[in-house]
KOLDRENTI-140718 format. One line per 2 residues: number of its first residue (from 1); for each residue x, y, z of N, C-alpha, C. Coordinates in Angstrom, 3 decimals. Layout:
BEGIN
NUM) X Y Z X Y Z X Y Z ~ ...
***
This chain:
BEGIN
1) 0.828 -1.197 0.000 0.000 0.000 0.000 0.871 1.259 0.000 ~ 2.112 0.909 0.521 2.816 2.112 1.040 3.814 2.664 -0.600
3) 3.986 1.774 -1.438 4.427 1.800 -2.660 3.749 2.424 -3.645 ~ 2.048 2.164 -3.496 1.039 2.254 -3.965 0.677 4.334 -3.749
5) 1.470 4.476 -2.581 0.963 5.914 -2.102 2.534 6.531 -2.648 ~ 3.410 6.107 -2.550 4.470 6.545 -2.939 4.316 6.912 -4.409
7) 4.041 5.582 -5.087 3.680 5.910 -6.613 3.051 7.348 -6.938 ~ 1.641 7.395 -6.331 0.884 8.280 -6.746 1.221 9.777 -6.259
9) 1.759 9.646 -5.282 2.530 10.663 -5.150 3.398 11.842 -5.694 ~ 4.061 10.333 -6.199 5.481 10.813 -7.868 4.650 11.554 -8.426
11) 3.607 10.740 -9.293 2.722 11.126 -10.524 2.563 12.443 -10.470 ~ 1.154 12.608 -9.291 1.016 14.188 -9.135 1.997 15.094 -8.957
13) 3.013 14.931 -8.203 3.958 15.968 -8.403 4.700 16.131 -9.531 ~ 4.722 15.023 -10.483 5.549 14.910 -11.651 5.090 15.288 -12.648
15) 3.259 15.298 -12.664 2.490 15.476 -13.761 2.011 16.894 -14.012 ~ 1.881 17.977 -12.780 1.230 18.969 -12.534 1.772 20.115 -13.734
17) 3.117 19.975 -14.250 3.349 21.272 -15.362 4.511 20.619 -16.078 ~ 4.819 20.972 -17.036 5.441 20.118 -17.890 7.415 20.261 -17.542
19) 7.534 21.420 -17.099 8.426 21.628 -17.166 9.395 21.313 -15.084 ~ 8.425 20.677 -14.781 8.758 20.577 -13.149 9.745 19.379 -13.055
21) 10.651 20.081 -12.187 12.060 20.488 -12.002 11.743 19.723 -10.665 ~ 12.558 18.967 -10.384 12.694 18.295 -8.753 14.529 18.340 -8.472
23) 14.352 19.511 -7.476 15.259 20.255 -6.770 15.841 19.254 -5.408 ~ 16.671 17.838 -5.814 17.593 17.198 -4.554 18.757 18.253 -4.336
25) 19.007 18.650 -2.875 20.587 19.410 -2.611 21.199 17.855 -2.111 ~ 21.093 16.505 -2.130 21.537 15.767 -1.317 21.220 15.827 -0.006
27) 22.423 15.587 0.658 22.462 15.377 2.224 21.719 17.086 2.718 ~ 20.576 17.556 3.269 20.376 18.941 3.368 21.437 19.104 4.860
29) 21.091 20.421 5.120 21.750 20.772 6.365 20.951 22.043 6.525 ~ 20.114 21.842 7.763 19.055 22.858 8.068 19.656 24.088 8.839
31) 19.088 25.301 8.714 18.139 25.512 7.979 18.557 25.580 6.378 ~ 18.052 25.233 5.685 18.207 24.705 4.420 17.352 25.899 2.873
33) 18.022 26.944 2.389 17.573 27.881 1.674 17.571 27.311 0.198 ~ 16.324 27.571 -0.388 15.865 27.027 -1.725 14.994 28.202 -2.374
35) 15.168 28.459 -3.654 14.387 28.802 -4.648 14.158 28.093 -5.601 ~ 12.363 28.243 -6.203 11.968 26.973 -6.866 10.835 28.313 -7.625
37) 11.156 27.925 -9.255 10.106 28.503 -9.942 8.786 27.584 -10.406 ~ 7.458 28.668 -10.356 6.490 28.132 -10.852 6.607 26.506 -11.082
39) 5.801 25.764 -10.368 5.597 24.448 -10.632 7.227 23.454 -10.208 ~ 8.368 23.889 -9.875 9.556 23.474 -9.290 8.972 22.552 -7.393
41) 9.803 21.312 -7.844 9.605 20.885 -6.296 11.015 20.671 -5.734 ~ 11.175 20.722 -4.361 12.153 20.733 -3.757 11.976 19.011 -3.261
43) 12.469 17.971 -3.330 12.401 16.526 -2.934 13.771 16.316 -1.765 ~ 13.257 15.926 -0.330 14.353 15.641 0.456 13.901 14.252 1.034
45) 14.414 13.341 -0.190 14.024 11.574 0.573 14.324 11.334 1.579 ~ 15.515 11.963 2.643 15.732 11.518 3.678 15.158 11.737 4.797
47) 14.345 12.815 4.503 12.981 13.064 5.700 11.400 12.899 5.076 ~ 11.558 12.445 4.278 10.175 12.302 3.759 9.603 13.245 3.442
49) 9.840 14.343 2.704 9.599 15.787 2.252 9.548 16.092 0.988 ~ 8.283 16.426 0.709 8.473 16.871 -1.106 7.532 18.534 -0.506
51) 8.280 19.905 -1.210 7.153 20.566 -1.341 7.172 21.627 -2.780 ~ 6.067 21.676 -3.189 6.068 22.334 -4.339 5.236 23.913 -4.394
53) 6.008 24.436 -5.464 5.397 25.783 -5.438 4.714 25.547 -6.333 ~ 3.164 25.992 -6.205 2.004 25.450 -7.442 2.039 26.993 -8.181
55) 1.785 28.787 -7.177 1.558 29.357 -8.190 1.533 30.629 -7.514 ~ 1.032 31.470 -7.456 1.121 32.656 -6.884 -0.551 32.947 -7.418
57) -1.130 33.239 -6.348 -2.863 33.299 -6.293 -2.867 34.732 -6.406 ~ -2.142 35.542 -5.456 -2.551 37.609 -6.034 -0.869 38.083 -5.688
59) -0.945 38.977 -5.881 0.116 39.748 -6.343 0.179 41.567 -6.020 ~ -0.290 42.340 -4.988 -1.040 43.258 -4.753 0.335 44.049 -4.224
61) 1.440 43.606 -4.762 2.787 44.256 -4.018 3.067 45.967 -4.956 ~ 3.230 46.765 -3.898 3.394 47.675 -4.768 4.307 47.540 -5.841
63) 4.354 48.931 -7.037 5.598 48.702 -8.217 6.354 49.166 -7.719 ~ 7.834 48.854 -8.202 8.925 49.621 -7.589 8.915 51.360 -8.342
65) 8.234 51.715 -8.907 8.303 52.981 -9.747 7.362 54.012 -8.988 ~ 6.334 52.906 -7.954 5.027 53.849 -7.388 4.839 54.120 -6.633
67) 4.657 55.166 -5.495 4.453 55.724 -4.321 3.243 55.320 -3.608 ~ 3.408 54.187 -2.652 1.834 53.805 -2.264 1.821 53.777 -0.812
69) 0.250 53.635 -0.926 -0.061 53.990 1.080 0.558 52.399 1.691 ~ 0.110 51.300 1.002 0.297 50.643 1.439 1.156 49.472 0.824
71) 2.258 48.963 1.000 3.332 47.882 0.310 2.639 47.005 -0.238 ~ 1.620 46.318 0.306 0.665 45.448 -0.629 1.348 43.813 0.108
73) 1.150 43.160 -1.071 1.004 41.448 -0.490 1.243 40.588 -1.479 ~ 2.226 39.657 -1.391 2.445 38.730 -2.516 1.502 37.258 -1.794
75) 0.938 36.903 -2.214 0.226 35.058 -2.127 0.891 34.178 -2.437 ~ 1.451 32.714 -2.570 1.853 32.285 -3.068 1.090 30.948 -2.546
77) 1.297 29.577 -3.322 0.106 28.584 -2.718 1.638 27.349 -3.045 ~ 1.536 26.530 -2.132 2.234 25.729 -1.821 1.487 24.305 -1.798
79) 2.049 23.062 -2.612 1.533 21.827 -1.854 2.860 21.139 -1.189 ~ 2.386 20.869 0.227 3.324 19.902 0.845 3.216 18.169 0.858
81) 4.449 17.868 0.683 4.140 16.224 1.615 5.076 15.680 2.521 ~ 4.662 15.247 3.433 5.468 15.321 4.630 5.245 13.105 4.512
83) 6.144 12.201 4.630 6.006 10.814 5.056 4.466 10.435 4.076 ~ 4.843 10.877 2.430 3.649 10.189 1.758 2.539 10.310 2.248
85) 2.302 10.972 3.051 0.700 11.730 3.342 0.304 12.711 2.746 ~ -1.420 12.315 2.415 -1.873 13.668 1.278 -1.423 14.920 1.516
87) -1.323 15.607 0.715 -0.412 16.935 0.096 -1.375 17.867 1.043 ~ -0.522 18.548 2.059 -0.819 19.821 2.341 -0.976 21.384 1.712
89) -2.116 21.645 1.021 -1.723 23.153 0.149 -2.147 23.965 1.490 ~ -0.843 24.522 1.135 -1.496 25.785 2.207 -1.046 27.458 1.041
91) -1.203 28.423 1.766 -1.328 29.919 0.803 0.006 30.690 2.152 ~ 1.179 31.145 1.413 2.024 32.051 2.152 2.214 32.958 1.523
93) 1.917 34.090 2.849 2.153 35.636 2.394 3.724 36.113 2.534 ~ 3.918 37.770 1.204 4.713 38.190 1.691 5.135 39.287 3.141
95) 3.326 39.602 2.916 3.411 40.951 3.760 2.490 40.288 5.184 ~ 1.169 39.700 4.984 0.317 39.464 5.104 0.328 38.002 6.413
97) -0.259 37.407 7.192 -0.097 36.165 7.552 -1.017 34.842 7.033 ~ -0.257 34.137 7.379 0.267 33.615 7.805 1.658 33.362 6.367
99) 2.788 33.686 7.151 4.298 33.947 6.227 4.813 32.422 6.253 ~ 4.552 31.228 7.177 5.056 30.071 7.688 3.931 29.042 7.908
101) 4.639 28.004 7.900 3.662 26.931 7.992 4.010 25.871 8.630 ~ 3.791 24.954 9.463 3.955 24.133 10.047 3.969 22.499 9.269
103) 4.186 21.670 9.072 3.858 20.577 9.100 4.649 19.604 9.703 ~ 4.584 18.756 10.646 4.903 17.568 11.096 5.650 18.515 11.621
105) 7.171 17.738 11.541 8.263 18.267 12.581 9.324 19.316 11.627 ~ 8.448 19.869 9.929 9.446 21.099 9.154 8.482 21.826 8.911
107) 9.044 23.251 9.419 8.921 24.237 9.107 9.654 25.327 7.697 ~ 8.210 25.709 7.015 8.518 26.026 5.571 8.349 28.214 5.700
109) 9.213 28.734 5.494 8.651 29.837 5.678 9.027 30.786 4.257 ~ 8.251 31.731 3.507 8.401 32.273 2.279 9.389 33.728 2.980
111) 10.189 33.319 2.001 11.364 34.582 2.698 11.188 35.803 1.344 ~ 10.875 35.602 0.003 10.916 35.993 -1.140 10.419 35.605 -1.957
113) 9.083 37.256 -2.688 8.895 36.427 -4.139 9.105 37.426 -4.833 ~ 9.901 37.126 -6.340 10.542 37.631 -7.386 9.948 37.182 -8.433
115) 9.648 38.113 -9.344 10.752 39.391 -9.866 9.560 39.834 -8.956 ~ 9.993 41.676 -8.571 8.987 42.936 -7.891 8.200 43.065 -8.827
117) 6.970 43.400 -8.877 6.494 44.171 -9.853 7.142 45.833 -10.492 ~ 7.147 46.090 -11.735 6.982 46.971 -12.113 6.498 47.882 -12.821
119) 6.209 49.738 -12.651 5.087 49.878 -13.599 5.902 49.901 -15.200 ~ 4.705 50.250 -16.049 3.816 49.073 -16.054 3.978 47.918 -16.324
121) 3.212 46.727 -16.329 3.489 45.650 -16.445 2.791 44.559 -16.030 ~ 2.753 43.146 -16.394 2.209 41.807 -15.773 3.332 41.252 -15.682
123) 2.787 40.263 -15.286 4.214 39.401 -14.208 3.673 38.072 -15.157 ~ 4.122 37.332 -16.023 3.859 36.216 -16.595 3.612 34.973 -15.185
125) 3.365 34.147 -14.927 2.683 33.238 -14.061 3.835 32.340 -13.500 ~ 4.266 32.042 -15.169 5.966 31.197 -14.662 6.811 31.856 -14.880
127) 7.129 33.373 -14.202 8.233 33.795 -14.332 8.607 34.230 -12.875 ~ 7.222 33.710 -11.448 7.379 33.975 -10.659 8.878 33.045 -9.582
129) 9.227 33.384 -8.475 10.129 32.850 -8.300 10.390 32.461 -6.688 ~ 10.218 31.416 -5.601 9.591 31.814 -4.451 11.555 31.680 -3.698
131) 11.699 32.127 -2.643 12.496 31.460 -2.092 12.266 30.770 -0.537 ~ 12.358 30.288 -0.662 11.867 29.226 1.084 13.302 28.860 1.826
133) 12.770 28.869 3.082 13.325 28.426 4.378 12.779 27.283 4.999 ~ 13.575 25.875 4.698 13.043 24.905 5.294 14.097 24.992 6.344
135) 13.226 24.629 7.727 13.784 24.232 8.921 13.441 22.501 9.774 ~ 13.584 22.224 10.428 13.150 21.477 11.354 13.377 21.713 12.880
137) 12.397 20.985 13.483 12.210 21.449 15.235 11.730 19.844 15.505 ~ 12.165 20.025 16.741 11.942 18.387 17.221 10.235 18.400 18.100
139) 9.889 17.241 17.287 8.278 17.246 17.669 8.309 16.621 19.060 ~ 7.363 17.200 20.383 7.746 16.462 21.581 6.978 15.315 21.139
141) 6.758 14.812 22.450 5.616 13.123 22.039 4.484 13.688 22.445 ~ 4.113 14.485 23.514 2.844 15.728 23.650 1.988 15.747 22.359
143) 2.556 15.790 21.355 2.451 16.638 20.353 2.113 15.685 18.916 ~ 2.577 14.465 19.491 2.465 13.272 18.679 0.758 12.730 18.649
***
C-alpha cells in the first residue's frame, strides 16, 4: 500500500506542469535555503519531504516605480508532503499572515517572491520565483 501511495505521489507531483524540475541538494543541512520557480519541487528523501510551489494566487505588491499607502502582499500557494501523506496546500504571504507553515516536525517559511512588480506591467505566471526556508524542530511526544 505504502508503494502504492508513494507511486501516486510521484505522478502528481511529476504530472502537474510540464516543465517541473525536482530540486535534490543531497544530504540537506538545516536551515536549508531554496528557490523553486512556478511548478519546481524541492524533494528531500531523507525526511520524507516533497514541497512544491504550485503558483502565486494575487500579487497586490506595490511597483517599484510607485508611491503607495500601502506595500501590498504577494500570495503564493504551496503543496506539501510530509512521510507520503496527502499533500498539504497551504497559501504564504509576503506581507500578510500567515508567512510560515507548520507541518509535522518542518517548518517552511516564504522569505521571497521575485521578480517585484513593475510599472507598467504583468508578471507572466511562470516567471514567478519563491524562495523558502526549510527548517526542522523536534516534535515532543505531547504533540504526537
Amino acid at each position: 500500500m505504502r508503494t502504492v501511495l508513494s507511486i501516486l505521489v510521484a505522478l502528481v507531483v511529476s504530472g502537474c506542469e510540464e516543465h517541473n524540475e525536482v530540486i535534490n541538494p543531497g544530504t540537506p543541512t538545516f536551515p536549508l535555503s531554496v528557490s523553486l520557480r512556478t511548478g519546481e519541487s524541492l524533494r528531500l528523501p531523507q525526511i520524507g519531504f516533497i514541497a512544491r510551489f504550485d503558483s502565486v494566487t494575487s500579487d497586490s505588491r506595490c511597483p517599484l516605480e510607485v508611491d503607495c499607502v500601502w506595500q501590498g502582499d504577494g500570495a503564493t500557494r504551496l503543496s506539501v508532503f510530509r512521510d507520503m501523506d496527502q499533500a498539504v496546500t497551504c497559501t504564504l504571504h509576503t506581507t500578510l499572515s500567515p508567512r510560515l507553515i507548520e507541518v509535522g516536525d518542518v517548518v517552511i517559511q516564504l522569505k521571497e517572491l521575485q521578480p517585484y512588480p513593475r510599472q507598467p506591467g504583468i508578471i507572466p505566471p511562470g516567471a514567478y520565483l519563491v524562495s523558502l526556508e526549510i527548517d526542522r524542530h523536534e516534535v515532543s511526544r505531547d504533540r504526537l
